[in-house]
C-alpha positions in Angstrom: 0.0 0.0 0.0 1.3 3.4 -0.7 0.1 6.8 -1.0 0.3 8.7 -4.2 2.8 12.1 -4.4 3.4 12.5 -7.9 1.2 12.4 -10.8 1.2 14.1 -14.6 -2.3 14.9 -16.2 -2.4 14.2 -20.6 -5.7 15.6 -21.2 -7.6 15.3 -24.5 -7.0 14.5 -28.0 -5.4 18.2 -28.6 -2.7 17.6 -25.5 0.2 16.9 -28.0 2.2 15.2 -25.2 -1.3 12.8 -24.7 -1.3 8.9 -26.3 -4.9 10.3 -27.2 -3.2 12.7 -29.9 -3.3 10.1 -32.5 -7.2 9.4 -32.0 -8.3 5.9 -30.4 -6.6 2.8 -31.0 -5.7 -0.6 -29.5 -2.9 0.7 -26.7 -5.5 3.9 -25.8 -8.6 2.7 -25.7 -9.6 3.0 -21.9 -8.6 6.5 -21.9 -12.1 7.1 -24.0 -14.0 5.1 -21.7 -14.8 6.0 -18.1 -12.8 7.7 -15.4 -11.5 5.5 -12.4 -9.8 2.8 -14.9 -6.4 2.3 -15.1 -4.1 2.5 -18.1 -1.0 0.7 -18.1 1.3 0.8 -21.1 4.6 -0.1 -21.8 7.1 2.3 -22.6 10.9 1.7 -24.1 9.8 -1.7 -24.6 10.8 -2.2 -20.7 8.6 0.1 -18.4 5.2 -0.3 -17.8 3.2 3.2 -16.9 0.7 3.5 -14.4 -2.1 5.8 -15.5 -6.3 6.7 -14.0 -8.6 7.3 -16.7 -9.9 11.0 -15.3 -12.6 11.8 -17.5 -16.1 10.6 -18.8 -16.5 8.3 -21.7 -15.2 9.9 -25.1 -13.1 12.3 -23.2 -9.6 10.6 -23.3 -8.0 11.8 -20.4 -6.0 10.2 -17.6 -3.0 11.1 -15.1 0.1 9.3 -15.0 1.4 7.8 -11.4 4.5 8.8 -11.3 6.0 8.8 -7.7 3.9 6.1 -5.1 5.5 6.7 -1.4 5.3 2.8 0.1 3.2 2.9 3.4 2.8 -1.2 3.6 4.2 -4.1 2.3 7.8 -2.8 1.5 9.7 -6.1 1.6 6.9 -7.4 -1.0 7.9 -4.0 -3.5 11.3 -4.8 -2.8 10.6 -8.6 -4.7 9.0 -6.6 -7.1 11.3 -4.7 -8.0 13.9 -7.2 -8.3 11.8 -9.4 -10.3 10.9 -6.8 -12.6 14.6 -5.3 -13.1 16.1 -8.6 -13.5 13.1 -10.1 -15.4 12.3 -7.6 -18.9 16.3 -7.1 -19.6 19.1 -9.8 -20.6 21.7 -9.7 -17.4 24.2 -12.1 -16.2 23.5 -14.1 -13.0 26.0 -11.3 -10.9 24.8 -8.5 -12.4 21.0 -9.3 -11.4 22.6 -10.3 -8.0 23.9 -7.0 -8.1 20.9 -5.4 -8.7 18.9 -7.7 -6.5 21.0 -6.7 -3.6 21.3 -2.9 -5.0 17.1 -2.6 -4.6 17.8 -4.2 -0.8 19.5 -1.7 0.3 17.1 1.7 -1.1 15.8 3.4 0.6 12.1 2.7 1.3 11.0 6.0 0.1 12.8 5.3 -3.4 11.2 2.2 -4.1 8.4 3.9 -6.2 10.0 6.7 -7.0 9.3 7.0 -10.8 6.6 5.7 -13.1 9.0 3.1 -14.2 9.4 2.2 -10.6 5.5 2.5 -9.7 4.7 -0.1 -11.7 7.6 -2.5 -10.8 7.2 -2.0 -6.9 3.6 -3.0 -7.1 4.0 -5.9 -9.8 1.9 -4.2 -12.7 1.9 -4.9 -16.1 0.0 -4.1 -19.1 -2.3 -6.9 -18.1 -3.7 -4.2 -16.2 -5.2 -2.0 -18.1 -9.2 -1.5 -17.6 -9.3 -2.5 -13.9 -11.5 -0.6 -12.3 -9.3 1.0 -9.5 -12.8 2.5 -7.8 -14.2 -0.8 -6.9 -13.3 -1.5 -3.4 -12.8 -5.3 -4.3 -10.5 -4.8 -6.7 -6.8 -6.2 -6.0 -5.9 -2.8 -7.5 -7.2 0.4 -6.8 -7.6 4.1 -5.6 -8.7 4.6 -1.9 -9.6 7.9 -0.1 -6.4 8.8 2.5 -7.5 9.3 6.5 -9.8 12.0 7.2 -7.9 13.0 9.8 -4.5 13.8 7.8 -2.9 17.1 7.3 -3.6 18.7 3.5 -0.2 18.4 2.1 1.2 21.0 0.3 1.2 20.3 -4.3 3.0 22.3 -6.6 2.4 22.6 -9.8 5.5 22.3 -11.8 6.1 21.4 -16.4 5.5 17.6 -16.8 9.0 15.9 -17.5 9.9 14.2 -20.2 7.5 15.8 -22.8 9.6 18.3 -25.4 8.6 16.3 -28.1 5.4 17.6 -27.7 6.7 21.3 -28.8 7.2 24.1 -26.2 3.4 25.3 -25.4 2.9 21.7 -24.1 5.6 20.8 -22.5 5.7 24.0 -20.5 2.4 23.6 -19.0 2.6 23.1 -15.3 0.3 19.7 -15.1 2.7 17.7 -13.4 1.5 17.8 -9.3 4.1 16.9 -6.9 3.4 16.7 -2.4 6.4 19.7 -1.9 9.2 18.1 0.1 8.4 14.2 -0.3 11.6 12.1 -0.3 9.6 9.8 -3.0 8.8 12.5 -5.5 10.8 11.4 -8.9 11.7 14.7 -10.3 12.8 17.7 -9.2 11.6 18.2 -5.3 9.8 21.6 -5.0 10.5 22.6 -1.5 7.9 22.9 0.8 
């Protein structure tokens, strides 16, 4: 279990820096359905992306998980990880030793500290995509935090990654980090 302090919205077909730019297909499809699905794609053939469909059917829109800061079952992300960075790429028994015994020692805070790394630390996979992440019986899904908890502070800061998309899109502050948060992936707006 973890609690989500990084995301990046892609919203609409016009978003240039959106997989909903090219119109519907195969890969995209849950983004035009309903909000509260997840989309999970693969990206550099070797990192799957967590994303929540955000807006109603036929408006392709979603956010993209990019920073998860583990609450619960650490030592099972820590497997996770492993698994998943020894599993997708060709490595020689030391070097996924190495690696293997590289993820022991992170930090907790690290261990889903990317979108890469979301995906990895909680064992996801394209096979995913379309679970509904608002059912509460769901193995996989979105939950509200305590009632009791302390607003944490968001910036607002350009999504990362994105200067394909030309400047205009890739300047627009729709990436939302929790100021301050040791598992944020990019740059850490203070608090």
């Amino acid at each position: 279990m973890g609690r989500i302090v990084e995301v990046e919205a892609y919203i609409g077909q016009d978003d240039q820096a959106s997989h909903a730019r090219f119109g519907e297909t195969a890969r995209n499809q849950v983004m035009f359905g309903p909000p509260g699905h997840a989309y999970v794609y693969l990206v550099y053939g070797m990192y799957d992306c967590l994303n929540v469909v955000t807006e109603p059917a036929g408006r392709p829109a979603a956010v993209l998980v990019r920073a998860v800061e583990p609450l619960e079952g650490i030592e099972s992300m820590r497997v996770d990880r492993a698994v998943r960075a020894t599993g997708r790429r060709r490595r020689s028994a030391e070097a996924a030793a190495a690696e293997a015994a590289r993820i022991e020692r992170l930090p907790s805070a690290r261990l889903a500290s990317g979108p890469g790394l979301v995906a990895a630390a909680f064992g996801l996979d394209t096979g995913w995509t379309g679970v509904d992440l608002c059912d509460p019986r769901s193995p996989l899904r979105l939950e509200a935090g305590p009632g009791d908890a302390m607003a944490p502070v968001i910036a607002a800061t350009p999504r990362i990654g994105v200067a394909y998309a030309g400047p205009d899109w890739a300047a627009r502050p729709w990436r939302f980090v929790e100021a301050g948060n040791p598992s944020v992936s990019g740059p850490r707006p203070a608090r």
